[in-house]
C-alpha positions as CSV (number, residue, x, y, z in Angstrom):
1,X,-6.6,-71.2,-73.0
2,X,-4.3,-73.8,-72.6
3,X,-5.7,-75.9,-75.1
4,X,-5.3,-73.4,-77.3
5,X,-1.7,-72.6,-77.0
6,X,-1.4,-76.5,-77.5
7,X,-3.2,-76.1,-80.8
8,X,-0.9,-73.5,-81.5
9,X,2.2,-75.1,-80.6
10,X,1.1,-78.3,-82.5
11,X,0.2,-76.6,-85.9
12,X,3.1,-74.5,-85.8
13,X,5.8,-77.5,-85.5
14,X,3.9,-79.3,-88.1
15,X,3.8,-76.4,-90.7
16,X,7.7,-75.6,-89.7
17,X,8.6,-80.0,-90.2
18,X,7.0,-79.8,-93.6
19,X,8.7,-77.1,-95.0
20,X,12.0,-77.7,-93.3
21,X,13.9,-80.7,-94.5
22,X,16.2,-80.8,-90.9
23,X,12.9,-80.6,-89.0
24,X,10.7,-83.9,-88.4
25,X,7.1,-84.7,-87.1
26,X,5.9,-88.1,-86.7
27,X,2.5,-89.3,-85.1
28,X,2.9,-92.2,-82.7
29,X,6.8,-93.3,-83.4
30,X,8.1,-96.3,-82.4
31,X,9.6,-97.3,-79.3
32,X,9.7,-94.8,-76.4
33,X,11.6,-91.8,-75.8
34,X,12.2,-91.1,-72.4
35,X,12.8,-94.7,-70.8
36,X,11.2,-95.7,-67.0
37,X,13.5,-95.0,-64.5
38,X,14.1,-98.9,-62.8
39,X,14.7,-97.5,-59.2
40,X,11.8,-95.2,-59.5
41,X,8.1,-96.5,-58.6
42,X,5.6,-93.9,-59.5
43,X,6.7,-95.2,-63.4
44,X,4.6,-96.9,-65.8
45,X,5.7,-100.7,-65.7
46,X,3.9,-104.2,-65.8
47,X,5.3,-106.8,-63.2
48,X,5.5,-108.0,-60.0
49,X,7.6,-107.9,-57.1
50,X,7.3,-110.7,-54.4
51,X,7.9,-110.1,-50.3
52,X,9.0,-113.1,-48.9
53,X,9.0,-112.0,-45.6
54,X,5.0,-112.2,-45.2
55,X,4.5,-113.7,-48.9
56,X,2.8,-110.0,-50.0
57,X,2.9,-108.2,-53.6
58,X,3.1,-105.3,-55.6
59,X,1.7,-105.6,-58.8
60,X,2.3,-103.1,-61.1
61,X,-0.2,-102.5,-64.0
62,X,0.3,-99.5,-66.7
63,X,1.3,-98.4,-70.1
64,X,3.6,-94.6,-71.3
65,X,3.4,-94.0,-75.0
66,X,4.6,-91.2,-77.3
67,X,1.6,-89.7,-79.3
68,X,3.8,-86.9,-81.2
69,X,7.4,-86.9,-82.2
70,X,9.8,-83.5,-83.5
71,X,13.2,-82.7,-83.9
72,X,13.8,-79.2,-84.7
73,X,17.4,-77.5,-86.8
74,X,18.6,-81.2,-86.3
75,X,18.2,-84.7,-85.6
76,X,19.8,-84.3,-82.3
77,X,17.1,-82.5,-81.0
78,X,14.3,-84.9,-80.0
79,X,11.1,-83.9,-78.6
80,X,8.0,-86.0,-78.0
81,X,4.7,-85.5,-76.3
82,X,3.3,-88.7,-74.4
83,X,0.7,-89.6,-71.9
84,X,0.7,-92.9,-69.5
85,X,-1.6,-94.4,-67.1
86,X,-0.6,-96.8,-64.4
87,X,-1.6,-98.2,-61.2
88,X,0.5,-100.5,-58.4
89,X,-1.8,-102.9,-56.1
90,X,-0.6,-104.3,-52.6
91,X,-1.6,-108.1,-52.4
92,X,-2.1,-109.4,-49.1
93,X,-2.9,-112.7,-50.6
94,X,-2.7,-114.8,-53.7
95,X,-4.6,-117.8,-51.9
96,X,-7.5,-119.9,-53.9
97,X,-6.3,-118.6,-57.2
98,X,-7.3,-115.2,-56.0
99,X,-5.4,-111.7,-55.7
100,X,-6.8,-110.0,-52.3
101,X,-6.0,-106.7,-52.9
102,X,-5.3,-104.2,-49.7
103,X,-4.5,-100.3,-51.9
104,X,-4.1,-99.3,-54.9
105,X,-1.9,-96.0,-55.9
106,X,-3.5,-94.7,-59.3
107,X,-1.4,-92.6,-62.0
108,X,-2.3,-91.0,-64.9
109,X,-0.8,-87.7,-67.1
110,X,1.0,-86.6,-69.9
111,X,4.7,-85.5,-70.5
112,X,6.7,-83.5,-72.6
113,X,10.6,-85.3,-73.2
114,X,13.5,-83.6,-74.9
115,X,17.0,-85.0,-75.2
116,X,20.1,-84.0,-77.1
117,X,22.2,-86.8,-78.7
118,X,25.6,-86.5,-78.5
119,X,28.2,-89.3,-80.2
120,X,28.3,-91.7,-77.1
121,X,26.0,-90.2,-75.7
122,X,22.9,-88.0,-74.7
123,X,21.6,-85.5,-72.2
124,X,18.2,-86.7,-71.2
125,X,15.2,-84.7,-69.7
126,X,11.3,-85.1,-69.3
127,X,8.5,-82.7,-67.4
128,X,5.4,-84.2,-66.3
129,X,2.1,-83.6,-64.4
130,X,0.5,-86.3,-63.0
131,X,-2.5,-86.8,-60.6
132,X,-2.2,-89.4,-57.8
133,X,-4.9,-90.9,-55.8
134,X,-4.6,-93.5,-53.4
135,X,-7.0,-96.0,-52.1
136,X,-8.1,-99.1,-49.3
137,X,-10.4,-101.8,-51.0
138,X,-11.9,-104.7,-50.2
139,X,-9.2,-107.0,-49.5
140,X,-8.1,-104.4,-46.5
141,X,-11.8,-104.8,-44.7
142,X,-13.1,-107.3,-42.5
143,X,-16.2,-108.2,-43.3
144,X,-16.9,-110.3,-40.3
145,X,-16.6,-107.4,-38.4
146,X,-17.7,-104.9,-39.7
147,X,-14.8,-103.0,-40.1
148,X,-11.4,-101.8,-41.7
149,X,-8.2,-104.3,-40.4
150,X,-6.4,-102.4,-38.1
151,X,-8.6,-100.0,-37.1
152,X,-7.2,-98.2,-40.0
153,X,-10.2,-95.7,-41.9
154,X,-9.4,-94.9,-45.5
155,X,-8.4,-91.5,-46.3
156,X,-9.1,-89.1,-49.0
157,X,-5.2,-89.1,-50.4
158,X,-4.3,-87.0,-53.6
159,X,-1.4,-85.6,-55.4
160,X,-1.5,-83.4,-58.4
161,X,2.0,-82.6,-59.4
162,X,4.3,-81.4,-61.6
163,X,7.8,-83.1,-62.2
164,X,11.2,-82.4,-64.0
165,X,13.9,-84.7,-64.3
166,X,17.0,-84.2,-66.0
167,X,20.0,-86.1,-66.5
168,X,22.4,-87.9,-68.7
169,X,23.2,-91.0,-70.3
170,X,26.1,-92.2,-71.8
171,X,27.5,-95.5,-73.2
172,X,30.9,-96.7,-72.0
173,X,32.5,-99.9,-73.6
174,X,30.8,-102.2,-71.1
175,X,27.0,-100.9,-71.2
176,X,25.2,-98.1,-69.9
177,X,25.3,-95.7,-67.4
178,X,22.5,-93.1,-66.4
179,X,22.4,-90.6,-63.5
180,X,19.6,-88.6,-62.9
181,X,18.1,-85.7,-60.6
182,X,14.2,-84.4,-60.4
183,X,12.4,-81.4,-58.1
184,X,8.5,-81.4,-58.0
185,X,5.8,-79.4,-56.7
186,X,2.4,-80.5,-56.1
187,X,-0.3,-78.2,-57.1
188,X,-2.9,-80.3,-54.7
189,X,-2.4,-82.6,-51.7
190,X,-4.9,-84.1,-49.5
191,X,-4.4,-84.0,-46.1
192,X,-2.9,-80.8,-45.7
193,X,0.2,-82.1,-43.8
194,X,1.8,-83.5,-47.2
195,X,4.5,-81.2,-48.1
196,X,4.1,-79.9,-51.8
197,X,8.1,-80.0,-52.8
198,X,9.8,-83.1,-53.5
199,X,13.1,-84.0,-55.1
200,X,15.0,-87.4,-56.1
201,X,18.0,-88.9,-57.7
202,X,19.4,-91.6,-58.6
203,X,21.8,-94.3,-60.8
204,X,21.5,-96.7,-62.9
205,X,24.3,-99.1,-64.5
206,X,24.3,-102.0,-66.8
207,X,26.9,-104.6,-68.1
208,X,26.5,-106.1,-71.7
209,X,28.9,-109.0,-71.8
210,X,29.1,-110.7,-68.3
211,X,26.6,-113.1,-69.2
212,X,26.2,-113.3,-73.2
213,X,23.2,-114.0,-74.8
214,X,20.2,-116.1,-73.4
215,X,17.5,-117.2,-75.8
216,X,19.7,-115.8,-78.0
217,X,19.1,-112.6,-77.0
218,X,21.5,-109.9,-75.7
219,X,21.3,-109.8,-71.5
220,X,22.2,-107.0,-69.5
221,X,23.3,-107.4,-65.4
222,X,22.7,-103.8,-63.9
223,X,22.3,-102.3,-60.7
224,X,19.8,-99.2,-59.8
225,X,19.4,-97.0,-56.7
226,X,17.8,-94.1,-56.2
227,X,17.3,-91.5,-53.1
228,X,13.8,-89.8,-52.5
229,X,12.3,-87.2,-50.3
230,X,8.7,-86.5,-50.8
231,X,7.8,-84.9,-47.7
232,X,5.5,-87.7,-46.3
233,X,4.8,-85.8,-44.3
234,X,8.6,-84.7,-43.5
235,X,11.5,-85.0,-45.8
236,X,13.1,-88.2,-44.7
237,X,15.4,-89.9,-47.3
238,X,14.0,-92.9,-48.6
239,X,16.3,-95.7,-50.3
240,X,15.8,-98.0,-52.9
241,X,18.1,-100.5,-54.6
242,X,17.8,-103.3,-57.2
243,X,20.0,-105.7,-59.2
244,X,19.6,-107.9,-61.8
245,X,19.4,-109.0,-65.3
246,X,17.7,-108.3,-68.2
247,X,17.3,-110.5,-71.4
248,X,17.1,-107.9,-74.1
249,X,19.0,-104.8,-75.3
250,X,19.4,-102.2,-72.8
251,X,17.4,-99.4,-74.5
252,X,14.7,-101.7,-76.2
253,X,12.1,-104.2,-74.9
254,X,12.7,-107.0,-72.4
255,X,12.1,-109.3,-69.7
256,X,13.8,-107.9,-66.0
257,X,14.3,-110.3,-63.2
258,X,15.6,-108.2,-60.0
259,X,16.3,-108.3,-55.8
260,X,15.0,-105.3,-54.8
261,X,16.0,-103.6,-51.1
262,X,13.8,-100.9,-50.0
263,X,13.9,-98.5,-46.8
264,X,11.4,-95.4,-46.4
265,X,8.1,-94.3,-46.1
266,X,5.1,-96.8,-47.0
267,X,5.4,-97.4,-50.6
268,X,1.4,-97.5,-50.9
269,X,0.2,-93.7,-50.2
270,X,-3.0,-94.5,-48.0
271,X,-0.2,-95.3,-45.2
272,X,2.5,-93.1,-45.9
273,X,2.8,-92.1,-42.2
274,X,4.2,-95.4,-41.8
275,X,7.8,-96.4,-42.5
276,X,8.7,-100.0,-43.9
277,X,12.2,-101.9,-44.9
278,X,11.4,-104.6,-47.2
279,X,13.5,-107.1,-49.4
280,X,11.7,-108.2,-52.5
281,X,12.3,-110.4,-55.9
282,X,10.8,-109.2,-58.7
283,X,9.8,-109.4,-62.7
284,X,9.1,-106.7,-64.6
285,X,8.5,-105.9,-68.5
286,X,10.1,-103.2,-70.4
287,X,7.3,-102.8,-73.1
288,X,9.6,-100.1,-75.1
């Protein structure tokens, strides 16, 4: 059924962009629409962020892309229809040219992005359903043993959930600013304590012309935080914060260099009934 009405919806925008000249339909369009929130780390991203506190990392592996681009009665109407895939990996060790990796969190969905463009600047929104799973490998057991470090079983963690964000980007003389709020609900969790609601927001800010150009490209310095409650299994707020550069435009592909400060529940799922503080230094690649 819902395949269907997809079908539907699909035919019916591309029957009403060919015969109206203010509507527009596009098959994989360039760039992306709806950009990875920095502060936010259940988004699609490739880099790494480096603990130096016990030398650990997170390794972040995954790609978002538009398949299907609109804009209906005018250009400031944008729609697109994406998918993404993504994982994040906790490193214990990087010895002997080797990655030991502990868990892995595994993403993968679509989303539906709408945003209205205003003259400087634009009210942003995306919905989302995703599946999580979470999960202990190799670099986690002992072999000599017998058994898993710490006592510490794996255990069968899962999200399925739907997510909405909205917010609003505009474009002062200096850079960019973006605030943002998002509620979801998760049709499935495993275990049965997780709480299905969830909400965050959160801030981003960048500056154009501290710095000037490197490699003759345009560098941005900006700062990001954003304030989460997942229910893991209670609603405690959870904190993170980063500042950096990037060398590239703001809105378009680039290299990110970052300090990262984070306070909460375990970022890897398989132990989110454990809490953590962590400074980090990262690099991360906006593939836009």
């Amino acid at each position: 059924m819902i395949y269907r009405i997809f079908v539907v919806i699909f035919f019916a925008v591309t029957i009403s962009a060919q015969t109206d000249n203010s509507n527009k339909f596009e098959i994989l369009p360039d760039g992306l629409h709806f950009l990875p929130l920095k502060a936010h780390f259940q988004e699609a991203r490739i880099g790494v962020l480096y603990y130096p506190d016990n030398g650990n990392l997170k390794v972040d592996v995954g790609n978002n892309i538009d398949l299907v681009y609109f804009s209906l009665f005018c250009e400031r109407h944008r729609f697109t229809l994406g998918i993404e895939f993504m994982a994040y990996a906790w490193s214990s060790s990087f010895q002997g040219n080797r990655l030991q990796i502990d868990a892995v969190d595994g993403f993968f969905g679509g989303n539906l992005s709408y945003s209205y463009n205003y003259d400087n600047s634009r009210f942003i929104s995306r919905f989302r359903f995703i599946h999580n799973s979470a999960h202990l490998v190799d670099g986690r057991y002992d072999k000599d043993r017998d058994e898993w470090i710490e006592g510490y079983d794996p255990i069968p963690y899962t999200r399925d959930f739907a997510e909405l964000t909205i917010g609003h980007q505009f474009y002062p003389s200096f850079g960019s600013v973006r605030f943002y709020g998002a509620v979801s609900y998760s049709t499935l969790v495993r275990p049965s304590e997780l709480q299905r609601a969830g909400a965050f927001t959160g801030l981003e800010v960048s500056f154009k012309d501290i710095v000037g150009k490197i490699f003759k490209k345009d560098s941005n310095i900006f700062f990001a935080m954003q304030f989460s409650a997942f229910g893991n299994p209670n609603h405690t707020m959870d904190l993170h914060l980063m500042s950096g550069i990037k060398i590239g435009e703001w809105d378009s592909k680039g290299a990110v260099f970052y300090l990262s400060y984070y306070k909460g529940h375990h970022v890897f799922s398989e132990f989110y009934t454990r809490f953590q503080e962590k400074f980090g230094i990262g690099f991360l690649v906006d593939f836009i």
